[in-house]
C-alpha positions as CSV (number, residue, x, y, z in Angstrom):
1,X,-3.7,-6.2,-35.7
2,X,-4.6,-3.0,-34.7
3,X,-5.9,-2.5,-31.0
4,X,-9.9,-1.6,-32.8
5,X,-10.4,-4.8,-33.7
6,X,-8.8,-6.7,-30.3
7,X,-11.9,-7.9,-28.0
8,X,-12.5,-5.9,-24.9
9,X,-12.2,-9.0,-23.6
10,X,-8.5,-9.0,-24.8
11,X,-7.6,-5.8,-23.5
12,X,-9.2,-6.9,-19.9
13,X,-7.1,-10.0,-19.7
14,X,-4.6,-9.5,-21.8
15,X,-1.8,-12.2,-23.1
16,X,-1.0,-15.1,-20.7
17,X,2.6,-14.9,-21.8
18,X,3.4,-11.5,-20.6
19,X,5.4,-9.4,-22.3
20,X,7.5,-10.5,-24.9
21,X,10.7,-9.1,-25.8
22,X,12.6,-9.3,-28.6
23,X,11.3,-13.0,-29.6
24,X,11.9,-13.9,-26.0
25,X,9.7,-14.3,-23.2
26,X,10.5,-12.3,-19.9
27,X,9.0,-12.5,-16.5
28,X,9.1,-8.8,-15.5
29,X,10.8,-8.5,-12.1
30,X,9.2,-8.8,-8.5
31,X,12.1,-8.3,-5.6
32,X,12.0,-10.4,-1.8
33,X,14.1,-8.2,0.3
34,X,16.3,-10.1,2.8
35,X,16.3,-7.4,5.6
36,X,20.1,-6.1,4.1
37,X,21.2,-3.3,2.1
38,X,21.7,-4.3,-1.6
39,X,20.7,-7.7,-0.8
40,X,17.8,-9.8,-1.9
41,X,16.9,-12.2,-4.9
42,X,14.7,-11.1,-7.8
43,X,11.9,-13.7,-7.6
44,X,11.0,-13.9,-11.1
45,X,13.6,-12.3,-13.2
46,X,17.3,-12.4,-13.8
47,X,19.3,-10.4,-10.9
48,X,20.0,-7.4,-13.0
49,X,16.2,-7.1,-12.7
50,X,17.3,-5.3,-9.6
51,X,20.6,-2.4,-9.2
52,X,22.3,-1.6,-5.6
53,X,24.7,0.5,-5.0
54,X,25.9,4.2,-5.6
55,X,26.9,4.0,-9.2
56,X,24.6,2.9,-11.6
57,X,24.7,2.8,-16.0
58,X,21.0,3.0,-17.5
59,X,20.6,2.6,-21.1
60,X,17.1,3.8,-23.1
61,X,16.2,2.5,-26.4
62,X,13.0,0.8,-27.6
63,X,12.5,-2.8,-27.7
64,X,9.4,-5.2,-29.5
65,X,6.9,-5.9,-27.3
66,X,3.4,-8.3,-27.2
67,X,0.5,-7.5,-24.6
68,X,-2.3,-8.5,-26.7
69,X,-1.0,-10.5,-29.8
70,X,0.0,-7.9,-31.3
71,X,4.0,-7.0,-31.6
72,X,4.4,-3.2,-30.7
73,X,7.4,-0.4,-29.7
74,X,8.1,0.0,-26.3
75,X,10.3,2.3,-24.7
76,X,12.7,0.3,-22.1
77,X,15.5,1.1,-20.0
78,X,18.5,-1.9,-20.4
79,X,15.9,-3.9,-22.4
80,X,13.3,-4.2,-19.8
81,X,9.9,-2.7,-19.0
82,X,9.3,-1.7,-16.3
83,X,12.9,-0.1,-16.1
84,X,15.2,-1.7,-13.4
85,X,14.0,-1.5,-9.9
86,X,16.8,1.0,-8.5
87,X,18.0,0.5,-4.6
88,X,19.7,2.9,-2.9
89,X,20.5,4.0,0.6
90,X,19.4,7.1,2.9
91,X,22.3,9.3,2.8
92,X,24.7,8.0,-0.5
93,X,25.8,10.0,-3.0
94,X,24.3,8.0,-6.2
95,X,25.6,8.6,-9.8
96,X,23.8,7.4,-12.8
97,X,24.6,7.7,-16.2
98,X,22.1,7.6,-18.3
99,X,22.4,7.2,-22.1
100,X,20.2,7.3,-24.7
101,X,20.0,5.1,-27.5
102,X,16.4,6.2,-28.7
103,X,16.7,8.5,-31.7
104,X,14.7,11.7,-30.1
105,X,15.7,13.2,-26.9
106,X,15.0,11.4,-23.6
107,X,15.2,12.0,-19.7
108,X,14.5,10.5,-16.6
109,X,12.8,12.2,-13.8
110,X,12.9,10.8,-10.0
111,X,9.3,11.3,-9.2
112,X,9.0,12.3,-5.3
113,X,13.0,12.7,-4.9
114,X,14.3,15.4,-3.6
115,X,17.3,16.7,-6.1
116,X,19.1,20.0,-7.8
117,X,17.0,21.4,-10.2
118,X,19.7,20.3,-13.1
119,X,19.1,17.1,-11.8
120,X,15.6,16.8,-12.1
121,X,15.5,15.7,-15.6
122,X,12.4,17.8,-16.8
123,X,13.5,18.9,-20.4
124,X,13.6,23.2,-20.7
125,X,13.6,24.3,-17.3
126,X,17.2,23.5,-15.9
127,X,18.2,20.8,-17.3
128,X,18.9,20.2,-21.9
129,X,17.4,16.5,-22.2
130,X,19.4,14.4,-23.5
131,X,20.2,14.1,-26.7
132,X,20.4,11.3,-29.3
133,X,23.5,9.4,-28.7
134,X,24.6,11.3,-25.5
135,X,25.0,10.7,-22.1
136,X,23.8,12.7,-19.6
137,X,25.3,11.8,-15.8
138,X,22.8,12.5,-12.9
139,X,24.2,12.9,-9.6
140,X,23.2,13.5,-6.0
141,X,23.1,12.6,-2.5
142,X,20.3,11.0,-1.1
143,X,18.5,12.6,1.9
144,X,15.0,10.8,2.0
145,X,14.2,6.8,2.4
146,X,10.8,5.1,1.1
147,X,9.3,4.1,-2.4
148,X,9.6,6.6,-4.7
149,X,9.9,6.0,-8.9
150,X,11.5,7.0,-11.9
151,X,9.9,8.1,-15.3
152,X,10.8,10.0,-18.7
153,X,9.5,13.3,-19.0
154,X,10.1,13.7,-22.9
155,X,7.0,13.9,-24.7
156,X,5.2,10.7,-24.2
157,X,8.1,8.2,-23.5
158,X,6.0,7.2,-20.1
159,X,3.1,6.0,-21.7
160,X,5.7,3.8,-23.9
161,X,7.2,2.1,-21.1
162,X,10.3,4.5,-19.7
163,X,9.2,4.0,-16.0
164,X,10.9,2.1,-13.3
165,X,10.8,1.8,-9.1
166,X,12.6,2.9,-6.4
167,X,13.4,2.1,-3.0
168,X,16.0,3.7,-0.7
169,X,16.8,2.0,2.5
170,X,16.5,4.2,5.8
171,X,20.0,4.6,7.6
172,X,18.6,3.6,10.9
173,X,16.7,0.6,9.3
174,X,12.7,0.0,8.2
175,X,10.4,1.5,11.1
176,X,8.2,-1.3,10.0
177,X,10.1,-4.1,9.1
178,X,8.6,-7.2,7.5
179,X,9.7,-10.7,6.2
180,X,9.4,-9.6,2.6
181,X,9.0,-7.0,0.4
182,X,7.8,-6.5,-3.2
183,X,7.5,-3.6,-5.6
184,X,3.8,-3.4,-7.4
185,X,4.0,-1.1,-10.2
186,X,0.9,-0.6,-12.2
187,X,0.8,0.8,-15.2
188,X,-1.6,0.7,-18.4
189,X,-0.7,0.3,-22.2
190,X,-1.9,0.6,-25.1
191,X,-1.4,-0.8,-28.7
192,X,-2.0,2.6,-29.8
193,X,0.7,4.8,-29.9
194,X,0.0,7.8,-27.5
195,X,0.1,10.6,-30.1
196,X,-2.8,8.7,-31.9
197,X,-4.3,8.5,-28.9
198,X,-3.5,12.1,-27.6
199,X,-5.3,13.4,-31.7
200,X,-8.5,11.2,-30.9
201,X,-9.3,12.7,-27.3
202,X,-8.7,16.6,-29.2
203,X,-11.0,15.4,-31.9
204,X,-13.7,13.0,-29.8
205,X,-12.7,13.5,-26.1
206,X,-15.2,10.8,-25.0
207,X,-14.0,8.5,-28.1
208,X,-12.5,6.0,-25.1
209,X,-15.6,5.9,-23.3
210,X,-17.4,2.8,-23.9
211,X,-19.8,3.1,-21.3
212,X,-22.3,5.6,-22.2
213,X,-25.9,5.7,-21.2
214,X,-27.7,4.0,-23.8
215,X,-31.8,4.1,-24.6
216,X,-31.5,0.8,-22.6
217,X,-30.2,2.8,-19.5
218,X,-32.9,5.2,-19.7
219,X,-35.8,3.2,-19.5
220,X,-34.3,1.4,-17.0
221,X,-33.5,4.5,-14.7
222,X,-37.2,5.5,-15.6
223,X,-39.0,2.2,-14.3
224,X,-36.9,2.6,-11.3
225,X,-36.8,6.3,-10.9
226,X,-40.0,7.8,-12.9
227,X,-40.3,9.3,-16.2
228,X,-40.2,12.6,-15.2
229,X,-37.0,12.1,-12.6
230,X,-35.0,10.3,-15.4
231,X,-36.0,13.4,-18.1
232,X,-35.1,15.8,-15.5
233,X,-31.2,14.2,-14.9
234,X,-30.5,13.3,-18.6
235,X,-32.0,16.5,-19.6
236,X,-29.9,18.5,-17.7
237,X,-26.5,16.4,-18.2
238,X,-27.3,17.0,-22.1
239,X,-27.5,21.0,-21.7
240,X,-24.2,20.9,-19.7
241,X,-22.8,18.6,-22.4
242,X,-21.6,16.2,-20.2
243,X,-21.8,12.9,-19.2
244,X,-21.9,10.9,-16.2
245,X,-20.1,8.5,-16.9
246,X,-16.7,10.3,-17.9
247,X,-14.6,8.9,-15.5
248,X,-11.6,8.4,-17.5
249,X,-10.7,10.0,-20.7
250,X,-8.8,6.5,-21.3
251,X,-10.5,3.2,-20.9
252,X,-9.9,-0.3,-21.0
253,X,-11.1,-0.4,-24.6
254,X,-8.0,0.3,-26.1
255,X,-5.8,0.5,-22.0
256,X,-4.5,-3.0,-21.2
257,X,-3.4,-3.0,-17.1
258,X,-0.1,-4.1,-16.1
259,X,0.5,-5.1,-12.7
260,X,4.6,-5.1,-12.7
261,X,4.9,-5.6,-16.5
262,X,2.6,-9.1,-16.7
263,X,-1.1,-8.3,-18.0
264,X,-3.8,-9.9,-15.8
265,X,-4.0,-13.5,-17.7
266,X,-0.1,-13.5,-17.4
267,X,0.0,-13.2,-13.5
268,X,2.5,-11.5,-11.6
269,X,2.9,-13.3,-8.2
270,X,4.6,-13.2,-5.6
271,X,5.5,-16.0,-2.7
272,X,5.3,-15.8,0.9
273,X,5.0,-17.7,3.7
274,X,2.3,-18.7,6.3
275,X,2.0,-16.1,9.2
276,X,4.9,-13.7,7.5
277,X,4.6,-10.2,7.2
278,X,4.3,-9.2,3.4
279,X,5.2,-5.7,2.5
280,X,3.8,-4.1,-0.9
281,X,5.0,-1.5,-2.3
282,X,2.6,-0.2,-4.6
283,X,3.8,2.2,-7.4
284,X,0.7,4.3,-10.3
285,X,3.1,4.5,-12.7
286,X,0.5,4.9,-15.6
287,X,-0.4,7.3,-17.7
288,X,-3.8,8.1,-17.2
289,X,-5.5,5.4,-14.4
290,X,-6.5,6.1,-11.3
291,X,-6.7,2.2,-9.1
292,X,-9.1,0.9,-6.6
293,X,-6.6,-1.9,-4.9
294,X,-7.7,-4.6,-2.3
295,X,-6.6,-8.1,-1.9
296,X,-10.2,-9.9,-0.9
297,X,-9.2,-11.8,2.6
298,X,-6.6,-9.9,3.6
299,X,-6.3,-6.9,6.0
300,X,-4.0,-3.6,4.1
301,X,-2.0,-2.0,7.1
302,X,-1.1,1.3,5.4
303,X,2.4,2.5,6.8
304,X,3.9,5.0,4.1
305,X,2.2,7.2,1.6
306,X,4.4,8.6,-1.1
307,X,7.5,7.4,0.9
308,X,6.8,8.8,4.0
309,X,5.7,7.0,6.7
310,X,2.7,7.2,8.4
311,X,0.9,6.0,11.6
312,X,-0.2,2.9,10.3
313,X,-4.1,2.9,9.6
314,X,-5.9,-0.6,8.5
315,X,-8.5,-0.5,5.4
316,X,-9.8,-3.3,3.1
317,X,-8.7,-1.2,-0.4
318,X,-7.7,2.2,-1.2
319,X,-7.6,4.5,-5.0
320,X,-4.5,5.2,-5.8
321,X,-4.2,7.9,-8.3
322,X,-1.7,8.2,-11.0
323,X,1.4,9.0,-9.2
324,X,0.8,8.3,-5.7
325,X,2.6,5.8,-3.9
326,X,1.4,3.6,-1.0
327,X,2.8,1.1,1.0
328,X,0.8,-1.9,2.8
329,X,1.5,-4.7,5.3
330,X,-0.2,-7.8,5.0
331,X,-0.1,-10.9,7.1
332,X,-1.7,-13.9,5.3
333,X,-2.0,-17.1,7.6
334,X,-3.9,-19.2,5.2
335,X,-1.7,-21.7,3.5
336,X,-3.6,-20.7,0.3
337,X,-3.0,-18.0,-2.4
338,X,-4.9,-14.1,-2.3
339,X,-5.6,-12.2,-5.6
340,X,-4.1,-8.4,-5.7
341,X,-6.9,-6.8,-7.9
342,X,-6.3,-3.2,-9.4
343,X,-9.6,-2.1,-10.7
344,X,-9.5,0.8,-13.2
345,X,-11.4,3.6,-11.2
346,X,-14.3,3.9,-14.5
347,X,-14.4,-0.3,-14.1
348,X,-13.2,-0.8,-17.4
349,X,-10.3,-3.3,-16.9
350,X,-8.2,-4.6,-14.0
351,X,-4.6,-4.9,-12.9
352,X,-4.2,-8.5,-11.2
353,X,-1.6,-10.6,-9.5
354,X,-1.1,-13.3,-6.6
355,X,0.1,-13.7,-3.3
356,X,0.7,-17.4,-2.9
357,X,2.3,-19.7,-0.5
358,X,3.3,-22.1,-3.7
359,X,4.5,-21.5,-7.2
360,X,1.6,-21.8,-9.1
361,X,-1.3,-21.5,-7.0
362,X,-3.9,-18.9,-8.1
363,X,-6.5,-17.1,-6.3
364,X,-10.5,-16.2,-8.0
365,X,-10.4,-13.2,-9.3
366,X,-13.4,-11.1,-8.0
367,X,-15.9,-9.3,-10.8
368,X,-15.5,-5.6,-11.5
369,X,-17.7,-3.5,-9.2
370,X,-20.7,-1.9,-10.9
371,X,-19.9,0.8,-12.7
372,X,-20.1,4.6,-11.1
373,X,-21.8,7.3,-12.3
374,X,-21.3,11.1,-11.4
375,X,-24.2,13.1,-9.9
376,X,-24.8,17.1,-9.7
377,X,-23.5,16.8,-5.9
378,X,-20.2,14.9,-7.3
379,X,-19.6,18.0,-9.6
380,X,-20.5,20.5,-6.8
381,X,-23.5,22.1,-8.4
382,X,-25.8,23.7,-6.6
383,X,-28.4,25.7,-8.9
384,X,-27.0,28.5,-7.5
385,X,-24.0,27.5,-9.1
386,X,-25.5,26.6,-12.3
387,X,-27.6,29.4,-13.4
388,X,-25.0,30.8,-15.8
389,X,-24.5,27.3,-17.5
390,X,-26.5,27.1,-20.4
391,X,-30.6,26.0,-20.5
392,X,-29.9,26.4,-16.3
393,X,-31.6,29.9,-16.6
394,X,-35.1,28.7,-15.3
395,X,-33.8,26.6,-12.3
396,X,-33.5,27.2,-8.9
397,X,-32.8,25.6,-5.7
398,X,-32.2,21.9,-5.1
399,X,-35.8,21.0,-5.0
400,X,-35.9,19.8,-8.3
401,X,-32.8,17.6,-8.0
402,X,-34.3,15.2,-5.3
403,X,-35.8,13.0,-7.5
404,X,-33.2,12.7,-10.0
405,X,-31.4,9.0,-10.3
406,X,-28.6,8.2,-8.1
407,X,-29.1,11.3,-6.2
408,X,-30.5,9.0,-3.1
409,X,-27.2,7.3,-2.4
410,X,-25.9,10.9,-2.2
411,X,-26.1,13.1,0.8
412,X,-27.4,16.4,0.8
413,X,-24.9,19.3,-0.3
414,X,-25.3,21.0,2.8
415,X,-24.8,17.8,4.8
416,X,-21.9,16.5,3.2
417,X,-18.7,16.6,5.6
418,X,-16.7,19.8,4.5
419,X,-19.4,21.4,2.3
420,X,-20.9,25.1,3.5
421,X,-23.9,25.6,4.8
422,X,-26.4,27.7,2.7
423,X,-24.7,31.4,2.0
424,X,-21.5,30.4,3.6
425,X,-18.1,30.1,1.6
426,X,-16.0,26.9,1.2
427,X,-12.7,29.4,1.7
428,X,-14.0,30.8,4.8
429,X,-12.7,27.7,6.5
430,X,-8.9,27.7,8.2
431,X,-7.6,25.9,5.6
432,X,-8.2,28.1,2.3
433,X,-7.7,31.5,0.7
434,X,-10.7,33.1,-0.8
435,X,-11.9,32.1,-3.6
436,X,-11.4,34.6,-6.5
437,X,-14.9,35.1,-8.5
438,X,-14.6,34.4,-11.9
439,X,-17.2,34.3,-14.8
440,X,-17.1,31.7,-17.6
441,X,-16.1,34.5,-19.6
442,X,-13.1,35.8,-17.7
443,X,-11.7,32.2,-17.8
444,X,-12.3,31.9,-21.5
445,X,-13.5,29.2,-23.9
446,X,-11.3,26.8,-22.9
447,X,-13.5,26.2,-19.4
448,X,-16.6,24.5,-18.9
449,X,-17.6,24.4,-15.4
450,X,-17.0,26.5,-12.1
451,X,-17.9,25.7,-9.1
452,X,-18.8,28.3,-6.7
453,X,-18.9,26.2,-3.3
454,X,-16.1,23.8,-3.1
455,X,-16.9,21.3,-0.8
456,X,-13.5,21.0,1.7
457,X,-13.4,17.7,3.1
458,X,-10.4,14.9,3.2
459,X,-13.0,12.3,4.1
460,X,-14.6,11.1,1.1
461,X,-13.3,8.1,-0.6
462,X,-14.4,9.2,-3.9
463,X,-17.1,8.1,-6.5
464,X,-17.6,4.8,-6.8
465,X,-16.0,3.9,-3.3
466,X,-18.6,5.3,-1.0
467,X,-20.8,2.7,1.0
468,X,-19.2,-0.1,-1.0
469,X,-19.4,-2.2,2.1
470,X,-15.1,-2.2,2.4
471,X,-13.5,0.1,4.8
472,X,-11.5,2.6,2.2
473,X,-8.7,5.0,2.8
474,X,-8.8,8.6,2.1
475,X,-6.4,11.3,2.8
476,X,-7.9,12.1,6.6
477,X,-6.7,9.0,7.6
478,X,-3.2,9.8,6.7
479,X,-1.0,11.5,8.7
480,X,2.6,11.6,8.1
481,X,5.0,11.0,10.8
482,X,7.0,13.6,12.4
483,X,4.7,16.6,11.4
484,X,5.7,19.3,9.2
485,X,9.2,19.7,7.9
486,X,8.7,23.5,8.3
487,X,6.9,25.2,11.7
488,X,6.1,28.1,10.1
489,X,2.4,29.4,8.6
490,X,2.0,30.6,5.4
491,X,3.4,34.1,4.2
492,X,1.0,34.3,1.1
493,X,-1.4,32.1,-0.5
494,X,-1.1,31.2,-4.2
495,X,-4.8,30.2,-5.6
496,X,-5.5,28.0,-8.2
497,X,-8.5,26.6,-10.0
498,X,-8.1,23.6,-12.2
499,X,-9.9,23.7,-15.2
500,X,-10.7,23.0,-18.5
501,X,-13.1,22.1,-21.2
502,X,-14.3,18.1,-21.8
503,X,-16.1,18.5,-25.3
504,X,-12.5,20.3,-26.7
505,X,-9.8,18.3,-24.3
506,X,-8.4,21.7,-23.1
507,X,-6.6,21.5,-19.5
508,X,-5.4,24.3,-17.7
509,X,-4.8,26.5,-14.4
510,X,-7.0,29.3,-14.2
511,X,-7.8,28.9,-17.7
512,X,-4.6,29.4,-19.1
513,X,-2.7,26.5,-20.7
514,X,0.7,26.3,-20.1
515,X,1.7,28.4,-23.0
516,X,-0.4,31.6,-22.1
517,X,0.5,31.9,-18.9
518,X,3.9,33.0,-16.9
519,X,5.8,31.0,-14.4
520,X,4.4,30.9,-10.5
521,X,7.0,33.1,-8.6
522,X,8.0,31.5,-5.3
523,X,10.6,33.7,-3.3
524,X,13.3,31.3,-1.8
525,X,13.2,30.4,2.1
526,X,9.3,31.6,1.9
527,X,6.9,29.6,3.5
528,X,3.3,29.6,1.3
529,X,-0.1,27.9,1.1
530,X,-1.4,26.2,-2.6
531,X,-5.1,26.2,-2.6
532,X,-6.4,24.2,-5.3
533,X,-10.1,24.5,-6.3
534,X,-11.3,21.5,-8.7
535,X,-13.5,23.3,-11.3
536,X,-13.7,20.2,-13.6
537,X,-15.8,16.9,-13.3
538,X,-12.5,15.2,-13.2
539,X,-10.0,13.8,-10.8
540,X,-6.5,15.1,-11.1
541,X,-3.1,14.4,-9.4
542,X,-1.6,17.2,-8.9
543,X,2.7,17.2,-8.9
544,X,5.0,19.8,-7.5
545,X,8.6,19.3,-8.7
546,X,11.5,19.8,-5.9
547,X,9.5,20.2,-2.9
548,X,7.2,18.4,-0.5
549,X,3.8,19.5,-0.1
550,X,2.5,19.3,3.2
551,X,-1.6,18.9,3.1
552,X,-4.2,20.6,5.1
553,X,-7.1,19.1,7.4
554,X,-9.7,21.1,6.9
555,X,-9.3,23.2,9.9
556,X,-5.8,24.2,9.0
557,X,-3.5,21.4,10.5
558,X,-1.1,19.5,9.4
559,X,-2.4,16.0,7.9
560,X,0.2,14.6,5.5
561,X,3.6,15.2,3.3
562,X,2.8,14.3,-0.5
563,X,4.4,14.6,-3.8
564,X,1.5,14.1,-5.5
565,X,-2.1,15.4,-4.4
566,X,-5.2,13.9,-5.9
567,X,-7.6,16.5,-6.0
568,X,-11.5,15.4,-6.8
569,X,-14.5,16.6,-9.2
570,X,-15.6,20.0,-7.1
571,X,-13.2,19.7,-4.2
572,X,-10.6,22.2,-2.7
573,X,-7.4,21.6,-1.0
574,X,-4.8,23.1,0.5
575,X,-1.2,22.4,0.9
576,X,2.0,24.1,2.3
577,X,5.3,24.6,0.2
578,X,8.4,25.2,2.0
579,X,10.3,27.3,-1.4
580,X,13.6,25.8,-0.5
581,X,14.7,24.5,-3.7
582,X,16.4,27.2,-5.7
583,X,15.5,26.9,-9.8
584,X,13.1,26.4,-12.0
585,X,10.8,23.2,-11.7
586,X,7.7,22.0,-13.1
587,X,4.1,21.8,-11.4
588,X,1.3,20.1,-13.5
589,X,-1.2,17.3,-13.4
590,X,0.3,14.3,-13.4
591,X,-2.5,12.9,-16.0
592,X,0.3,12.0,-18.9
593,X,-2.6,13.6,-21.5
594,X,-3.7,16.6,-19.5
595,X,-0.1,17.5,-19.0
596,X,0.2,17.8,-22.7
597,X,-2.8,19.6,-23.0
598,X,-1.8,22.4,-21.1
599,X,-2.2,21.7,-17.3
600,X,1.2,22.2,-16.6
601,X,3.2,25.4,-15.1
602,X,6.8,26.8,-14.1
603,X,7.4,27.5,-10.6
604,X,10.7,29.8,-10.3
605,X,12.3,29.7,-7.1
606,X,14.7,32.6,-6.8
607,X,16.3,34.6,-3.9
608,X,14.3,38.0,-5.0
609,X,11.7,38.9,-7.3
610,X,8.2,39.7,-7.2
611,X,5.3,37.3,-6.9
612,X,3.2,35.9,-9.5
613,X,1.5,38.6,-11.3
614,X,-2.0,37.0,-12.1
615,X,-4.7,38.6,-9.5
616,X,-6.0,34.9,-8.7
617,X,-2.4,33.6,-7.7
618,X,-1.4,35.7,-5.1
């Protein structure tokens, strides 16, 4: 049974059973650390759920699978998905040999870790793939601690299942310990194979989005709004030829969401005990899905983002974007379960699990929030900004935008923390280059949008989070402990726009897809600032390869050391790169389908040579 004629209803929930493997049912893994290195018992799975040590023998190949009651392909690493949770230590030398049974080429790519370039495992930069049949041996010594994972980067083995956890032990011991720990890896499948998936968004890039305005919404937003408010907003999404509610480019009509392998009827949970400290490692390995995560009852003491620790900041949820990593404290005293809800960020679907003092015991699952629609102020359009865009000739000013639908719950441009006043430039703040000034024309056909006033801010929790009534993390209230790796200021700045084109599912920097344009040139030992200017009406997490990035408050100083930087609809950030990594690595949107689209790029880091040539990049 094909995944178009499943329920949504099915795809929400999934099967109750889990995943099931090879005629067998299997509980995919949760681990309860018991405070020693390489100890601990997997909760729900056989022990080789779970590999310690230094030396370690993976195996890829593809295994049957069942979500949704229908059997399908996965890719798995020794027969299970997720792939093994991997522990190691803060300061080993780890080998793994990896082999691969699949018959294409394969790899395996330790997201966030810092490695060689040959071991980085991103097929055609410095490192073959590996081959059917062959072995390829990865090895390396390990000079970070935290949770970090582990995922293929051959064509679109992730989306298949080729992603796993990892957790290195600090030598000195957790600076926030806790009476358990668990890894919650989310991740999103589909009975779809990717590649059909990949030719639908290039011919129908909104095929996936199932929740359109309908005639129904409009007489709705017209009763509450007024005729001539609702005509104005629909009539001017319609001559951008965009809509506001393309959130996601993949839904939960065909996504099912995996919280640690189990789908949400199947769920995952975890045990505890009154009055214990819970850790929860939480892990977007998916594709596509960004998460909004909160366990209703329960307090989330933040202490590490992307394996770093932080100063500990208390919210009720945070997003999580694809990528990112963050890791909570809880402290249930309730002798009663807690639901861990993932909502898909477009409220499509959910990821679910439980936190329960008993086997058994559930938790009510709370309803999906409302769904979110974008506004002109999400997008970062001013008039100004808009009089090239097509139909946009005749407007000017924001006058005619007050009364437009949803625009209430919004504030002003000009009010909104981070944005410029009227005539002033986002880049003129500490943080930020100058913006170059491009036309649509320079940029091509393969952009859309621009947006001329980037608003700056790290304080806005995002659309759909803002005045939800919860107390939600955003990147201002990070800040990474120990400061910056590196003292130094920046030597150059490399700019960047993200862009792209929604009708035609093009992706890009600067316009150029990754096979126009030449590699990004860092010199080795330089010390240089990224500033990335978000020209699309999506939200992308951006991944540098090899290096930390350290983000930027607005005013220039140091907030927070990242992997992987989300990066939202109309917003610019900043980040400094220490080029200490000699070889080639990859940079790109960590968006599984944008990657392949184009929004991907070499960075060369070599002892001489010149800087990248493109005007806007240097």
């Amino acid at each position: 049974m094909g995944s178009d004629r499943l329920t949504r209803r099915r795809f929400v929930q999934g099967m109750a059973g889990g995943a099931l493997i090879a005629g067998t049912t299997v509980a995919p893994w949760s681990f309860a650390q018991t405070g020693r290195y390489g100890a601990g018992v997997a909760s729900t799975s056989a022990s080789a759920a779970v590999l310690s040590g230094a030396s370690f023998e993976l195996s890829i190949g593809a295994r049957a699978v069942n979500f949704t009651g229908a059997w399908r392909r996965a890719t798995v690493v020794n027969g299970q998905m997720p792939a093994p949770l991997l522990r190691w230590r803060e300061g080993d030398t780890v080998t793994l040999r990896v082999t691969n049974h699949l018959p294409v080429p394969s790899s395996i790519h330790w997201h966030g870790v810092l490695v060689p370039a040959d071991m980085d495992g991103v097929p055609g930069l410095s490192f073959p793939g590996i081959g059917p049949g062959q072995t390829y041996v990865y090895r390396f010594k390990v000079r970070q601690s935290g949770t970090y994972w582990y995922h293929s980067h051959s064509g679109f083995q992730e989306q298949t299942g080729l992603h796993g956890p990892i957790v290195i032990a600090p030598r000195s011991g957790e600076r926030y310990p806790s009476a358990r720990d668990y890894v919650v890896m989310l991740t999103d499948w589909s009975d779809q194979s990717p590649e059909h998936i990949f030719a639908t968004l290039k011919r129908q890039s909104d095929y996936y989005d199932r929740h359109e305005r309908t005639v129904g919404d409009f007489f709705a937003e017209a009763h509450v709004h007024g005729l001539r408010a609702t005509l104005r907003d629909w009539g001017m999404w319609g001559r951008m030829r965009m809509d506001p509610t393309d959130l996601a480019d993949v839904s939960g009509y065909t996504y099912t969401y995996l919280m640690n392998g189990h789908a949400p009827a199947a769920n995952w949970s975890a045990l505890f005990g009154p009055g214990e400290s819970v850790r929860l490692r939480f892990i977007n390995g998916s594709a596509m899905s960004y998460f909004d995560v909160r366990i209703p009852g329960l307090d989330l003491t933040v202490v590490a983002a992307d394996g770093q620790d932080i100063a500990p900041v208390t919210v009720d949820e945070f997003r999580i974007g694809t990528a990112e990593v963050f890791d909570v404290i809880v402290r249930p005293k309730a002798d009663r379960a807690y639901t861990i809800f993932a909502q898909s960020m477009d409220r499509s679907g959910y990821a679910r699990g439980t936190l329960t003092p008993h086997p058994g015991l559930t938790a009510e699952v709370p309803p999906l929030d409302p769904r979110p629609l974008l506004t002109m102020a999400d997008m970062g359009m001013s008039m100004a900004g808009m009089k090239g865009m097509p139909g946009m000739a005749g407007m000017s000013g924001m006058s005619g935008m007050k009364g437009m639908p949803g625009m209430k719950d919004m504030p002003r441009m000009k009010d909104m923390p981070g944005m410029p006043s009227t005539g002033a430039s986002a880049a003129g703040t500490a943080s930020a280059a100058p913006s170059p000034h491009y036309t649509r024309a320079e940029l091509g056909p393969g952009v859309d949008m621009l947006v001329r006033k980037p608003w700056t801010t790290l304080g806005d929790p995002g659309i759909g989070l803002r005045n939800n009534g919860r107390r939600v993390l955003t990147y201002a209230d990070l800040y990474t402990l120990g400061g910056p790796l590196d003292p130094r200021g920046p030597g150059r700045d490399i700019v960047l726009h993200l862009t792209g084109h929604m009708q035609r599912f093009m992706w890009s920097f600067n316009g150029l897809k990754f096979s126009q344009a030449e590699p990004l040139r860092f010199r080795y030992g330089e010390r240089l600032r990224l500033v990335l200017i978000n020209d699309t009406m999506m939200t992308h997490p951006i991944h540098l390869h090899g290096m930390w990035s350290e983000l930027q408050a607005p005013d220039g100083s140091f907030q927070a050391r990242k992997h992987t930087v989300s990066v939202q609809p109309a917003q610019q950030v900043t980040y400094l790169v220490s080029a200490n990594a000699l070889g080639r690595w990859a940079y790109h949107c960590h968006l599984l389908y944008h990657m392949m689209a184009g929004m991907f790029r070499k960075v060369d880091v070599a002892s001489s040579g010149a800087a990248a040539g493109e005007r806007n990049e240097s």
